[in-house]
C-alpha positions as CSV (number, residue, x, y, z in Angstrom):
1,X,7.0,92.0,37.2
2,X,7.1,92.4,41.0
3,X,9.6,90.1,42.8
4,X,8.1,88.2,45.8
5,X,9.5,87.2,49.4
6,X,7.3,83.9,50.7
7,X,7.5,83.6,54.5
8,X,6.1,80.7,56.5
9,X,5.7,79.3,52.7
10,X,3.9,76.2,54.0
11,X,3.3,74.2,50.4
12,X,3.0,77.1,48.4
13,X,-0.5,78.0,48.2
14,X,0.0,81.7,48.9
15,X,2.8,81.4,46.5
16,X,0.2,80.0,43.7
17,X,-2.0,83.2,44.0
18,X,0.9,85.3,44.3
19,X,1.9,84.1,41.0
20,X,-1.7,84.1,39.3
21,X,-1.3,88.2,40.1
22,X,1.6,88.4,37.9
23,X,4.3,88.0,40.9
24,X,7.5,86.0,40.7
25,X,8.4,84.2,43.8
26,X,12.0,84.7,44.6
27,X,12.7,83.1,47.9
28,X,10.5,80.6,50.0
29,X,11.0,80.1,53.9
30,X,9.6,77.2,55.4
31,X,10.8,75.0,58.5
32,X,8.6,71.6,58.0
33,X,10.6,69.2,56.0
34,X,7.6,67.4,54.3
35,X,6.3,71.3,53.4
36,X,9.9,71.8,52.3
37,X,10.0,68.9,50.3
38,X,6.4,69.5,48.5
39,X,8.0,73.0,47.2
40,X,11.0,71.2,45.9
41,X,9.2,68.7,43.9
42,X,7.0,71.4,42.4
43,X,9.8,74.1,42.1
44,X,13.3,72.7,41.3
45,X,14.7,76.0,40.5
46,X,13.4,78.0,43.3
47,X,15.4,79.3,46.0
48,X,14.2,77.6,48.9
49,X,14.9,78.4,52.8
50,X,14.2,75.6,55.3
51,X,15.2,76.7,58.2
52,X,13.8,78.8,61.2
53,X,13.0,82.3,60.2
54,X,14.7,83.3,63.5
55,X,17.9,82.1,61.8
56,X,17.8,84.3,58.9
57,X,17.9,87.6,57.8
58,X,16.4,89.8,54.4
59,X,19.0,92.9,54.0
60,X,20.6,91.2,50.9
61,X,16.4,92.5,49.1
62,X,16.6,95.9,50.4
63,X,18.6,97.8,47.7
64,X,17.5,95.4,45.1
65,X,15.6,97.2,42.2
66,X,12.4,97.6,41.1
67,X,9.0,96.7,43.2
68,X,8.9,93.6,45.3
69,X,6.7,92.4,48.2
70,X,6.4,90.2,51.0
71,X,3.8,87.5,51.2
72,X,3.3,85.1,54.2
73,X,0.8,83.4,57.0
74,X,2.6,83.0,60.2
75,X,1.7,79.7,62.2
76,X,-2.1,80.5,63.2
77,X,-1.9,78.4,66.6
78,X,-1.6,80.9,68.7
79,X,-4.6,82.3,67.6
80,X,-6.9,79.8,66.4
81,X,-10.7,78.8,67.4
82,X,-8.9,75.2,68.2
83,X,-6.8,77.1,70.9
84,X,-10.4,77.9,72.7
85,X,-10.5,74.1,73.9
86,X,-7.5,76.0,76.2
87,X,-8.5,78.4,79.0
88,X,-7.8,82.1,78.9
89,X,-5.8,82.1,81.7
90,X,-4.0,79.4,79.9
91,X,-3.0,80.3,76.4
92,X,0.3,82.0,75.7
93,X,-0.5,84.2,72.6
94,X,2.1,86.6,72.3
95,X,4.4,84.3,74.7
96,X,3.7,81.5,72.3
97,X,7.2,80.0,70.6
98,X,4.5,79.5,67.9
99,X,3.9,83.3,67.4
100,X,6.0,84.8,64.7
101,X,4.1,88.1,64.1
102,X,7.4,90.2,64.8
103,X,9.4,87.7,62.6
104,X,7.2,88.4,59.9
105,X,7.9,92.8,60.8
106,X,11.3,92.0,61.1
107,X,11.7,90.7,57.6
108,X,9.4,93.9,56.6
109,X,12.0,96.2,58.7
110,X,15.2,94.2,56.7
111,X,14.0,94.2,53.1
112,X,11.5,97.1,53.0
113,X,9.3,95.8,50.2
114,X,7.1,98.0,48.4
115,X,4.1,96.2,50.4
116,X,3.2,93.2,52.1
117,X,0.5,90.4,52.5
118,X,-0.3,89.1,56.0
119,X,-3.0,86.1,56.4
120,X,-3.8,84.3,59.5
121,X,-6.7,82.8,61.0
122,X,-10.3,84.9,61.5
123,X,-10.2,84.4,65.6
124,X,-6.8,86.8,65.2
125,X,-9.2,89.6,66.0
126,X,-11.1,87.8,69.2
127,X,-11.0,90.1,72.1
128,X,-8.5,87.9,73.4
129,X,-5.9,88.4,70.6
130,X,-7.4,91.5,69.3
131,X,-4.5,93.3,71.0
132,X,-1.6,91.4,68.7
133,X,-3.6,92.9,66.0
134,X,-3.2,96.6,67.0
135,X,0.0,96.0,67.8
136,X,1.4,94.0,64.7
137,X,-0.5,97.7,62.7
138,X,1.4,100.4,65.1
139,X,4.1,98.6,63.7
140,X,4.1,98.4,60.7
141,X,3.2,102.0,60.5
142,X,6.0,103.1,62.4
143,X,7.9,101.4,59.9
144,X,6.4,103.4,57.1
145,X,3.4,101.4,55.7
146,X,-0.4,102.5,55.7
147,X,-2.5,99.1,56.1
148,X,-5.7,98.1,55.8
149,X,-7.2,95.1,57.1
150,X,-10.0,92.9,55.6
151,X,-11.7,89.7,57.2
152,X,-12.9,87.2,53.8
153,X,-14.5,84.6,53.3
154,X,-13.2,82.9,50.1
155,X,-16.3,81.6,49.4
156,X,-17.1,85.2,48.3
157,X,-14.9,85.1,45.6
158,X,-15.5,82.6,43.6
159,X,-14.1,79.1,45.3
160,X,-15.9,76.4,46.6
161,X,-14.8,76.9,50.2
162,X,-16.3,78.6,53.2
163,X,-13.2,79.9,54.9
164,X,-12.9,82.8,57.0
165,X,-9.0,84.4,56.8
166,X,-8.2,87.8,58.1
167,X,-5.8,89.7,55.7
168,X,-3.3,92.5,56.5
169,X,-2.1,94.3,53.1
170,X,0.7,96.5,53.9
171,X,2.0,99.6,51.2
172,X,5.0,102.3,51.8
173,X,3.7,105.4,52.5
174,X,5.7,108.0,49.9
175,X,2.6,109.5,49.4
176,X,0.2,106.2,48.8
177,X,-2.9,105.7,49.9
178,X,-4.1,102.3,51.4
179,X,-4.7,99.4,49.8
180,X,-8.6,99.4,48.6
181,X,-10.7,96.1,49.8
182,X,-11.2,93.6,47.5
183,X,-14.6,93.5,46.2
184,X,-16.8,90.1,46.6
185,X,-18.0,88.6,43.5
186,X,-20.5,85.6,44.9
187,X,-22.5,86.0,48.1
188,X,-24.9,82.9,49.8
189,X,-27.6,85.5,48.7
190,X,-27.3,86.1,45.1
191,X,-30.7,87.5,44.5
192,X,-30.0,90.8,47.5
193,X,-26.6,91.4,46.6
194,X,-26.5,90.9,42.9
195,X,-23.8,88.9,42.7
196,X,-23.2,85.2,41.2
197,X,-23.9,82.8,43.6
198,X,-21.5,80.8,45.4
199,X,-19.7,78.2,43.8
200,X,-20.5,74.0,44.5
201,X,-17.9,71.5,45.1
202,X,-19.3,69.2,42.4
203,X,-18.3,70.8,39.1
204,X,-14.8,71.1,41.2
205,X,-14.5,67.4,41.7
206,X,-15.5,66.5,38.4
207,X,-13.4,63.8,37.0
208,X,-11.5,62.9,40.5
209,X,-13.9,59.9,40.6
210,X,-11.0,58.1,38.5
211,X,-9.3,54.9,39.3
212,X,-6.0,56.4,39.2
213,X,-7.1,58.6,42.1
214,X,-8.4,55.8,44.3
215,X,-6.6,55.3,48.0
216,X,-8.1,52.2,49.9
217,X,-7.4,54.8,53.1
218,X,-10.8,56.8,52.1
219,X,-12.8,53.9,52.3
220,X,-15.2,54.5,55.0
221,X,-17.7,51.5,54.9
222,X,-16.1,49.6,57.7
223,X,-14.7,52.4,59.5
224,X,-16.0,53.0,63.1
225,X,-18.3,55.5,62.6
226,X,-19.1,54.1,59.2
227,X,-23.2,53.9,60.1
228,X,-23.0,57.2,61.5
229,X,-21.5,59.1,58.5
230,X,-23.8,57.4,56.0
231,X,-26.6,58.9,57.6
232,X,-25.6,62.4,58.3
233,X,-27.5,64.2,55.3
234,X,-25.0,66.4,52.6
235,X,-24.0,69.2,54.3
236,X,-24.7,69.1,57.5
237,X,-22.4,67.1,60.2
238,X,-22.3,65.0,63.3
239,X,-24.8,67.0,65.1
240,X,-27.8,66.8,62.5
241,X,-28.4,62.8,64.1
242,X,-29.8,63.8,67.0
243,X,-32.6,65.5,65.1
244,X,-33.2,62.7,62.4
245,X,-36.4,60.3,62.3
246,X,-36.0,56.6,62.0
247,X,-32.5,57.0,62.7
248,X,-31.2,53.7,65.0
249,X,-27.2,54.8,66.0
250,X,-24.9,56.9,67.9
251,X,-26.1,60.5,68.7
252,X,-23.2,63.1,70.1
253,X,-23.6,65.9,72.7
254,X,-23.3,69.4,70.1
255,X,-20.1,71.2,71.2
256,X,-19.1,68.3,72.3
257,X,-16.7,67.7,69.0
258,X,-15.1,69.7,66.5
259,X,-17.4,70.7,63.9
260,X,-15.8,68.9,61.1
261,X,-16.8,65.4,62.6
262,X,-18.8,63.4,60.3
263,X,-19.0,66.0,58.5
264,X,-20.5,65.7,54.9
265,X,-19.7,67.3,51.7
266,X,-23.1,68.7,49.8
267,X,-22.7,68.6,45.8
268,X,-24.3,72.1,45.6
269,X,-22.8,74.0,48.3
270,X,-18.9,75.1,49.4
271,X,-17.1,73.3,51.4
272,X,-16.5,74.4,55.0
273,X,-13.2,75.1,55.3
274,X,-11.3,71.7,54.3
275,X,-12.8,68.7,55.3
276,X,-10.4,65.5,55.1
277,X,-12.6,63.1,56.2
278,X,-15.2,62.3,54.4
279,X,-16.9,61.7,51.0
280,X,-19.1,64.1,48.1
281,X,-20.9,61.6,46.0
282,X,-19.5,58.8,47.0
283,X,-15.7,60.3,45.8
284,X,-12.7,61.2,48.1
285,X,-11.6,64.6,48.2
286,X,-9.2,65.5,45.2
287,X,-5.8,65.5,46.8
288,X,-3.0,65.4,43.8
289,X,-2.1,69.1,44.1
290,X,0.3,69.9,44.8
291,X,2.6,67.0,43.1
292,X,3.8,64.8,46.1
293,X,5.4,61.7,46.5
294,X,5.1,61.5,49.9
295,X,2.0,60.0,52.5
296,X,-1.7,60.8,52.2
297,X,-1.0,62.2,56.1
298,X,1.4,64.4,55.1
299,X,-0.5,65.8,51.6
300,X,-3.4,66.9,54.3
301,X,-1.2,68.6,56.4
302,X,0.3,70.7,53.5
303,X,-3.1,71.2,52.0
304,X,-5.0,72.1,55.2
305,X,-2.8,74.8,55.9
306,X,-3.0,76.3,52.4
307,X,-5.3,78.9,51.5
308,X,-7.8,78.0,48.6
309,X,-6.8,79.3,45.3
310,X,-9.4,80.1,42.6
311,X,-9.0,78.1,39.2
């Protein structure tokens, strides 16, 4: 079995995967308390680091034996689309407090795993951050590891979610090759690729219509865009009401909110990306993974930042 480092841990959804490959998770870092707190409950036993990765260091895994790797997502707000609504001239990237990208090599550097696993956010490789990229792989190859770099969409492998990750993987040279991409195994066009078509959110959500899973927070009816969300058709979002006939309500300039506004789940169709707000079939969006005792505010924080893990 191959021991596993998780950095920037966040709930554990890396961790999840991670262990569906046959890895056992070893040590967790993670500096949100209500992240923190989400691990605990779902892994009393594990070793568990909340604090500022700044603060620590990884020498203690360098001489340990047998094969072990590094998994992790460093906060993505640096780079993310959301960072757009900020000028150019404005954003701090690599001068961002948020930016951990050398933390993440420094841990690499300290316990020199057999290989690594970087994920962050698709607009990593924008023009205007493309430059952390090539730097973060100079790197990591002057530290001794040939890389390869793959932008996925999980909906291409089997989940119910359309969301775009970029992925660094990250082995030590000694004569390796690098790591091959994955291949896809369901495309939007099943028919020209040959591949199973992508995965719906119904079958997913199939038995979350219970009672025990009811919050009175996901009713929408009186909400103040209530009128407006029951008329946006499945799958589409707040945009699609400015094109619709016999519509009487609220119409919104396009670009001029984020995408996810009023956004509606279709039965037959992934998800794009995670959508918190609003309804598939008239049910809320399953939210008991992972086990939590805590607010519904805080279980969408931990779950928005995971990444989707196939069943």
């Amino acid at each position: 079995m191959v021991d596993c480092i998780s950095l920037f841990s966040g709930a554990g959804g890396l961790d999840v995967g991670a262990k569906q490959a046959g890895a056992k998770i070893i040590r967790c870092v993670e500096i949100d308390s209500d992240s923190v707190e989400t691990l605990r409950i779902n892994n009393p036993s594990l070793r568990i680091d909340h604090a500022d990765i700044a603060t620590l260091d990884f020498l203690e895994h360098r001489d340990s034996s047998g094969p072990k790797i590094i998994i992790g997502g460093p906060p993505c707000q640096p780079f993310s689309k959301n960072g757009y609504w900020v000028k150019n001239e404005n954003r701090l990237i690599e001068h961002d407090p948020r930016n951990m990208l050398s933390e993440y090599l420094r841990a690499v550097e300290e316990a020199k795993p057999t290989g690594f696993l970087f994920e962050n956010v698709e607009s990593l490789l924008h023009p205007t951050n493309k430059h952390v990229v090539e730097d973060f792989l100079k790197l990591a190859d002057t530290l001794g590891y040939r890389c390869t770099l793959h932008k996925a969409n999980s909906a291409d492998y089997g989940v119910p979610q359309k969301r775009k990750r970029v992925f660094i993987f990250g082995v030590r040279k000694r004569g390796r090759v690098a790591p091959p991409l994955p291949r896809p195994t369901h495309s939007g066009t099943p028919d020209t690729d040959g591949l199973k078509p992508y995965e719906g959110v119904k079958k997913f959500m199939k038995g979350y219509e219970a009672k025990k899973y009811f919050e009175p927070s996901e009713i929408t009816e009186n909400g103040t865009y209530a009128h407006e969300l029951a008329s946006v058709p499945p799958g589409r979002n707040y945009m699609a009401l400015a094109h619709l006939e016999d519509y009487h309500g609220r119409t919104f300039r396009a670009g001029g909110r984020f995408w996810n506004f009023l956004h509606k789940l279709h039965p037959d169709e992934p998800i794009h990306n995670y959508c918190c707000t609003t309804r598939a079939l008239g049910r809320p969006v399953p939210l008991d993974k992972p086990k939590t005792s805590r607010s519904r505010d805080c279980r969408y924080s931990d779950l928005s930042k995971e990444l989707p893990v196939r069943r």
